[in-house]
C-alpha positions as CSV (number, residue, x, y, z in Angstrom):
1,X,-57.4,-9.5,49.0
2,X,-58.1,-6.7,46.6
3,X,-54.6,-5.0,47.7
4,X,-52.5,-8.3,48.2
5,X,-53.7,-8.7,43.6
6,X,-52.5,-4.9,43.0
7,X,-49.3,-5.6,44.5
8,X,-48.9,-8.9,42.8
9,X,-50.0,-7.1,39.6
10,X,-47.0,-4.4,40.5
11,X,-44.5,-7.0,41.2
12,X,-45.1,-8.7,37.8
13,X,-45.3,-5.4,35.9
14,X,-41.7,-4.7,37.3
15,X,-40.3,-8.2,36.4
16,X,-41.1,-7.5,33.1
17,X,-40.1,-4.1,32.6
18,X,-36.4,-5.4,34.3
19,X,-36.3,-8.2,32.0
20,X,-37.3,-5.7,29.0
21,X,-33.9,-3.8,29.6
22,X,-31.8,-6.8,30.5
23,X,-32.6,-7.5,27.0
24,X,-32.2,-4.0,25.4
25,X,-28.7,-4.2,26.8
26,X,-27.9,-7.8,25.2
27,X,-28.8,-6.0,21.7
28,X,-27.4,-2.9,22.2
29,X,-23.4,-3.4,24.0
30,X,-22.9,-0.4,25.7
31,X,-18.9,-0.9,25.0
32,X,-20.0,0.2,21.1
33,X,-17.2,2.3,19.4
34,X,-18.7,5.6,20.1
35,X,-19.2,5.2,24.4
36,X,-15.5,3.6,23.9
37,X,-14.3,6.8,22.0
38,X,-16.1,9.0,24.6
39,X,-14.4,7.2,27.6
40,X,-11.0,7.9,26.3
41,X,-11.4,11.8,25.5
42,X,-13.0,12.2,28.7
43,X,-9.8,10.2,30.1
44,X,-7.3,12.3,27.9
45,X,-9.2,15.4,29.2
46,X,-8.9,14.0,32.9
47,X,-5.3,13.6,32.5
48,X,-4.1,16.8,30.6
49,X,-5.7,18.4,33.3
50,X,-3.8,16.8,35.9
51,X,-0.6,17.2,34.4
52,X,-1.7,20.8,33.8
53,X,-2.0,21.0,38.1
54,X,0.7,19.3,38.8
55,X,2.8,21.3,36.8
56,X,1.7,24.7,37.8
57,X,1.6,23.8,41.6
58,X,5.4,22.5,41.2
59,X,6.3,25.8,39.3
60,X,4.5,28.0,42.0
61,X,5.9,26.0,45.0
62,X,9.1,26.8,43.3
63,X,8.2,30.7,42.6
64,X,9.0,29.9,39.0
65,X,5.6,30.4,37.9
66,X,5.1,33.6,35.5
67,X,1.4,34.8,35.2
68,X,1.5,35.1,31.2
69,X,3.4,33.5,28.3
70,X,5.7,36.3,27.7
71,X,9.0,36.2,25.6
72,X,11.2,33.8,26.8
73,X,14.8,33.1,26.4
74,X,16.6,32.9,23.2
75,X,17.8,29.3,24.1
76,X,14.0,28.1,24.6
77,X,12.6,30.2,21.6
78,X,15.3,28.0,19.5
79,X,14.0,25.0,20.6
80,X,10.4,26.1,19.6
81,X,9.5,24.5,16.1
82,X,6.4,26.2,14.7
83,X,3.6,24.9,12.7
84,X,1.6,27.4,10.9
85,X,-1.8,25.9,10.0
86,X,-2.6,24.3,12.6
87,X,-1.1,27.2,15.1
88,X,1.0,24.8,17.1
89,X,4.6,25.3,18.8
90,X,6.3,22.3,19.8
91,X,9.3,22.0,22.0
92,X,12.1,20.1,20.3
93,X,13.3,17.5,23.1
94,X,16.0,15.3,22.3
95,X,15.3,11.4,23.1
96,X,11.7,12.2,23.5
97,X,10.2,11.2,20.2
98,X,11.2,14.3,18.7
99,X,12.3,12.7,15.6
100,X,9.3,11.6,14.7
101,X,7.2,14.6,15.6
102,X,9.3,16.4,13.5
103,X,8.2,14.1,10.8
104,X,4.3,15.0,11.6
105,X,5.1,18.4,11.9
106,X,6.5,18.7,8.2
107,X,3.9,16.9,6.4
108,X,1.6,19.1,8.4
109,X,3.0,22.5,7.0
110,X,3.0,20.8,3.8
111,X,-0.5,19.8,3.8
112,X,0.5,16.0,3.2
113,X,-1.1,14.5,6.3
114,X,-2.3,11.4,4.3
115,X,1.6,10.4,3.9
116,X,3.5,8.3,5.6
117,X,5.5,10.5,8.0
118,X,8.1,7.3,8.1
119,X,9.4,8.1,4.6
120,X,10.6,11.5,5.4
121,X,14.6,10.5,4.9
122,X,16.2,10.8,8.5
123,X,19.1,12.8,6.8
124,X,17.0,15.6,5.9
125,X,14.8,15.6,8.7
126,X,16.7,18.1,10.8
127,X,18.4,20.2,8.3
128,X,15.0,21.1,6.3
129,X,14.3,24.9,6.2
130,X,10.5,24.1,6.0
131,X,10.3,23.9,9.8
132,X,10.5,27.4,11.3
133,X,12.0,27.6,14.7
134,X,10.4,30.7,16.9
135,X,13.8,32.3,17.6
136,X,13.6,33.3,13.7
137,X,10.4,35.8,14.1
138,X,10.2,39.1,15.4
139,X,9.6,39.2,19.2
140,X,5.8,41.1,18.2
141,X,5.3,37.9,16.2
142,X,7.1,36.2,18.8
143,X,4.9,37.0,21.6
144,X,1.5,36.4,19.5
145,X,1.9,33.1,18.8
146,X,3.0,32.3,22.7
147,X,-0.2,33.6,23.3
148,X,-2.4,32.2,20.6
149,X,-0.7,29.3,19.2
150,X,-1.1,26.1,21.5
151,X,2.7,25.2,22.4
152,X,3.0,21.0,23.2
153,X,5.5,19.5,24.9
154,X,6.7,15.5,25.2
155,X,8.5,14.7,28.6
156,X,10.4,11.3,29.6
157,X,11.7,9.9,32.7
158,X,15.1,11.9,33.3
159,X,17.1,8.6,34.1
160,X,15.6,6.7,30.9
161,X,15.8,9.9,28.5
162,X,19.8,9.8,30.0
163,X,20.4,6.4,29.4
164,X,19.2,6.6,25.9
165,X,20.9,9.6,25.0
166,X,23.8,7.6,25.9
167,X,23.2,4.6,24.4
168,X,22.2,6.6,21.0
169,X,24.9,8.9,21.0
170,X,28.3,7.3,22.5
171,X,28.0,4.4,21.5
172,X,27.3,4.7,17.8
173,X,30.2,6.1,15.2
174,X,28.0,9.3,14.4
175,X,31.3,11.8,13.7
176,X,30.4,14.9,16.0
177,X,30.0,12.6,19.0
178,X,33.0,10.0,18.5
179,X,34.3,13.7,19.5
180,X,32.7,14.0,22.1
181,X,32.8,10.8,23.8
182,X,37.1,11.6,23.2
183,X,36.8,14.8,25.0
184,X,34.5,12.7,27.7
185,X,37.6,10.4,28.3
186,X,39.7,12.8,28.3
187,X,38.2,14.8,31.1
188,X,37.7,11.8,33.2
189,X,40.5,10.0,33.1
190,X,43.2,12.2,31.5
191,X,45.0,12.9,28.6
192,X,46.3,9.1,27.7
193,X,42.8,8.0,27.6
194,X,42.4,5.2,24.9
195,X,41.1,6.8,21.7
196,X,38.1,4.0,21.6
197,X,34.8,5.3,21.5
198,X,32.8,2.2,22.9
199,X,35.3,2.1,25.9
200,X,33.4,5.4,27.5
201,X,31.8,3.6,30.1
202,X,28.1,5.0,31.4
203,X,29.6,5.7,35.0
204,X,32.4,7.5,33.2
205,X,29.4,9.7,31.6
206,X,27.4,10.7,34.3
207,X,30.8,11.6,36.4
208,X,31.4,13.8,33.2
209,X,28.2,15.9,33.1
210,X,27.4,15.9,36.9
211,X,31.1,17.9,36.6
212,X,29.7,20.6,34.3
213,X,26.8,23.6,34.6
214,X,23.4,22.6,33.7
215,X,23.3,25.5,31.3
216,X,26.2,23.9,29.1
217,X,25.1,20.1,28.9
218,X,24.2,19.1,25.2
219,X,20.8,19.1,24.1
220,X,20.0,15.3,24.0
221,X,20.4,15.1,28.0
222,X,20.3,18.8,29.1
223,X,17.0,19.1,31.9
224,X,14.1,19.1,30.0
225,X,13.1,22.4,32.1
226,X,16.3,24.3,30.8
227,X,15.0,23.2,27.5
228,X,11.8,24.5,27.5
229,X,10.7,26.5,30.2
230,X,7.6,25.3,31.2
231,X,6.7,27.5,33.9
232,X,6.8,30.4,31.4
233,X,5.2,28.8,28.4
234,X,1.6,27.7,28.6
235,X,1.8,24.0,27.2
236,X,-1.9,23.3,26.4
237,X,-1.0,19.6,25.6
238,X,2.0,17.4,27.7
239,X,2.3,13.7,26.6
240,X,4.4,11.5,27.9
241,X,7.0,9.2,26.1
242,X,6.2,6.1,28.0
243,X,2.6,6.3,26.7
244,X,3.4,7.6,23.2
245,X,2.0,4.9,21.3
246,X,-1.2,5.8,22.9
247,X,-1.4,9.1,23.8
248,X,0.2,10.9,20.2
249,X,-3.0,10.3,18.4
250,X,-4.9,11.1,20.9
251,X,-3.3,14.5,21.1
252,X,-3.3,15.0,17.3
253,X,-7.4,14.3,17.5
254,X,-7.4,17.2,20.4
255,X,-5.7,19.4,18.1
256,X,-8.2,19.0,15.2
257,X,-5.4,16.6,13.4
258,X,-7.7,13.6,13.2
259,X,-5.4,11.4,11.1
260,X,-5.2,8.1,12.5
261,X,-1.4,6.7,11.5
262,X,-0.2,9.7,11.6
263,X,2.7,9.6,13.7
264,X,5.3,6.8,13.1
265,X,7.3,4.3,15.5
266,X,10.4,4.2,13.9
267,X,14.1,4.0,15.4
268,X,17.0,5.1,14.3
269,X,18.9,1.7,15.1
270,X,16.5,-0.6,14.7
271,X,18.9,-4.1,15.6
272,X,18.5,-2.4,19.1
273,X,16.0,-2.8,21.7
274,X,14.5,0.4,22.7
275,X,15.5,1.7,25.8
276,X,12.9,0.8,28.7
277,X,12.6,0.9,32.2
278,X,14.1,-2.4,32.2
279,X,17.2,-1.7,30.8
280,X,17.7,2.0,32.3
281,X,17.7,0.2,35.6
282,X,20.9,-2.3,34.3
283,X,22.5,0.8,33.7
284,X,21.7,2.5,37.3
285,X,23.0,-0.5,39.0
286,X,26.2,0.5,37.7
287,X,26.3,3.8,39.4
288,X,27.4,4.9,42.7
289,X,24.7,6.4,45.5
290,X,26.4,9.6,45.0
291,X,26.1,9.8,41.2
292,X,22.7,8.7,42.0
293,X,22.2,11.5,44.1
294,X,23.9,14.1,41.8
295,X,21.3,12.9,38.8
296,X,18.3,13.6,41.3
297,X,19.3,16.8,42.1
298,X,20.4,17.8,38.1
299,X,17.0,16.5,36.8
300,X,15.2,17.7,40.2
301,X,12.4,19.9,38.2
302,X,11.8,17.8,35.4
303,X,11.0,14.9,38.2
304,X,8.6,17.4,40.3
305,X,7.7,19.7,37.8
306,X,6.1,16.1,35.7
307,X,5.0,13.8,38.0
308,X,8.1,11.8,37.8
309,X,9.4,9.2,40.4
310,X,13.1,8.4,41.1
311,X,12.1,5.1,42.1
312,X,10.6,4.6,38.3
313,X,11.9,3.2,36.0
């Protein structure tokens, strides 16, 4: 009888002590803004790190991998903007956002992170001598910073970064590249090609640059590996466009940038919807299986070498 009392006593003692912390959790939510800030570092940190694998284990497969950031070709080291203070080098990649971090990136080197990176005048944005690319230092200064700087890099689905390059570029009366869509038509379809820039039709431009080396394609749809050379330079932080609402402050808080705002959502033509998976795939649908098969192969590393899908978008 004794022992059949001490258990009850136990039994009773535990009740309480559960209901104690049933109610210590109704007056202190776990989901407070502090656990909620540690889950998403530790989920940044988790995903860095397997971009970081994928990336090396794509660039060793392909015996691209070099052991140490060492100089690397003028044509990358051009598109390598540096930022002084905070030590960072970030690789200039057309239609990924680049507009915008070149916005942060100047009020950074000015000290004027409190301002609001969207009223840096587009105009100026690209032609301001504040922003140092890394092709202008010596190579001793050069190779320090490769190896002490932290060098970031933005990626985008090759067939949405295409389509928007296209959409940005060919279709808009921007001077240089009324040119070029002319010299697009004219390559295509021959020298009586109407002059009408809007009449270059999307098919028309991926039978144009699937025609020419990889090495010569402009900047806003060139591979993003020719661009930067990522198996050579050691990109401590890769974010991807598709998630750049969420992910650019998170990477500016890695990088001891904790300025929430910072980095702006603007567009250049804002009457236009944004180019999404959505409407890249209207603009597959009007390409053949070969052309189709041509992109794969041109934008082959930046699909393997960043966890890209030709299914997606």
């Amino acid at each position: 009888m004794g022992q059949l009392s001490y258990k009850l006593y136990c039994g009773f003692g535990l009740c309480l002590l559960l209901l104690w912390i049933c109610c210590r959790q109704l007056e202190t939510p776990t989901t407070d803004r502090e656990t909620i800030s540690t889950d998403t570092s530790d989920h940044w940190q988790l995903t860095q790190q397997l971009r970081q694998e994928q990336l090396s284990t794509a660039c060793k497969k392909r015996g691209l991998w070099k052991s140490d950031s060492q100089l690397v070709p003028k044509q990358v080291a051009r598109q390598l903007l540096v930022e002084r203070n905070h030590r960072l080098l970030f690789c200039e990649v057309p239609k990924a956002g680049c507009s915008n971090w070149r916005r942060v990136l100047l009020l950074l080197a000015l000290n004027l992170s409190r301002w609001d990176p969207a009223e840096v005048a587009m105009d100026r944005l690209h032609t301001t001598s504040l922003l140092q690319r890394l092709n202008s230092f010596q190579p001793r200064e050069c190779d320090l910073m490769l190896k002490h700087y932290t060098p970031v890099l933005v990626t985008r689905h090759p067939l949405e970064r295409l389509v928007s390059a296209y959409r940005d570029k060919l279709l808009h009366s921007e001077p240089y590249y009324m040119h070029v869509a002319d010299k697009i038509r004219t390559a295509v379809r021959g020298s009586r090609a109407p002059k009408n820039q809007r009449n270059l039709t999307f098919p028309e431009f991926v039978t144009f640059i699937l025609r020419q080396p990889p090495a010569d394609l402009d900047v806003h749809w060139k591979p993003i590996a020719l661009l930067c050379s990522p198996c050579s330079v050691r990109y401590g932080v890769l974010i991807w466009h598709e998630n750049m609402s969420s992910e650019a402050e998170q990477a500016l808080r890695f990088l001891g940038i904790p300025s929430p705002g910072l980095f702006p959502s603007a567009k250049v033509h804002q009457s236009e919807k944004r180019t999404d998976d959505q409407l890249t795939r209207h603009y597959l649908g009007q390409l053949s299986p070969e052309q189709l098969s041509g992109l794969y192969n041109l934008y082959f590393l930046d699909f393997t070498l960043f966890g890209y899908h030709i299914q997606n978008p």
